[in-house]
C-alpha positions in Angstrom: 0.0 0.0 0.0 1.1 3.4 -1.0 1.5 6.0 1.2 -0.8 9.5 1.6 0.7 12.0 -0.5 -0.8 15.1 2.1 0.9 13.0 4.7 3.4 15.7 6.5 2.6 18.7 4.5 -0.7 19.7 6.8 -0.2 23.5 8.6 0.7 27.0 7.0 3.9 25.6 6.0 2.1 23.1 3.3 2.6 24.4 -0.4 -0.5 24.7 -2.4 -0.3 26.5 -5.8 -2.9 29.2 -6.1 -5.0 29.2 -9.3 -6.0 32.3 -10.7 -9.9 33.1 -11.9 -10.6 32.7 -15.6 -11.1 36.5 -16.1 -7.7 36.8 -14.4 -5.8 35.6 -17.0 -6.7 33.7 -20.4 -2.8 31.6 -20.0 -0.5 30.3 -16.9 2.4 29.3 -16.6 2.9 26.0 -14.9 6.0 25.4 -13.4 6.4 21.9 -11.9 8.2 22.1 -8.4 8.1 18.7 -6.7 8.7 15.2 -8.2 5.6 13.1 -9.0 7.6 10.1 -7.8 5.9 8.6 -4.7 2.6 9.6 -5.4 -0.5 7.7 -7.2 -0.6 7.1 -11.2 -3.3 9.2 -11.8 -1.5 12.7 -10.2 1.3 11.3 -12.8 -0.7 10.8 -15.5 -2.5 14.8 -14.8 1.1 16.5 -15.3 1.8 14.7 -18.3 -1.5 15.7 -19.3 -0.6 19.4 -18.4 2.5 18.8 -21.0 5.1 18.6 -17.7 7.5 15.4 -18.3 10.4 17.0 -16.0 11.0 18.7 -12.7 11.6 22.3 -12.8 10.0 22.8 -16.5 7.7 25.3 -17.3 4.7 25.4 -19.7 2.0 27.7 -20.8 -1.4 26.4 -20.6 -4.7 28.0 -21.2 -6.8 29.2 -18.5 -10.0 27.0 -18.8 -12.6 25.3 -16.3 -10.9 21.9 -17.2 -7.1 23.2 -16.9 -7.7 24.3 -13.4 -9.7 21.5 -12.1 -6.4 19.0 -13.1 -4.4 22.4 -11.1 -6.4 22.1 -9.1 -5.6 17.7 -8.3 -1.6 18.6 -8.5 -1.6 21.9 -6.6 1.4 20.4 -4.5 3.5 19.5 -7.0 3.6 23.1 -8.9 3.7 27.0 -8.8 1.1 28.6 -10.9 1.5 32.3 -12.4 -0.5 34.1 -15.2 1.6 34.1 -17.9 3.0 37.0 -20.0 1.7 37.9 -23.3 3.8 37.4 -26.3 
């Protein structure tokens, strides 16, 4: 059996990314932060979904209803900023 992934991380010292609103910005950048070794297949299988295949890389993603709800289900394992136009 695996073990919790929130296990330890409880308390104002626990990093959760903050998504912005959809009228806040129309694309964020995802930076990916924390390995996804160690925690269940389908938190995996979100950031490669999000387009994030290594630690530390950064992608633009749109800022839709479904985007932020998978944020939203690895919100430990990145950093989240509206991204710059151009």
């Amino acid at each position: 059996m695996g073990r919790s992934p929130a296990v330890g991380r409880q308390g104002p010292a626990h990093h959760a990314a903050t998504i912005p609103a959809e009228d806040a910005a129309s694309v964020l950048a995802v930076k990916q932060i924390r390995s996804e070794i160690g925690h269940p297949e389908t938190m995996r299988r979100t950031l490669r979904a999000l387009g994030l295949r290594h630690h530390q890389q950064v992608v633009r993603v749109p800022n839709t209803s479904s985007v932020r709800g998978m944020l939203t289900k690895v919100r430990h394992l990145v950093e989240v900023a509206a991204a710059e136009k151009g």
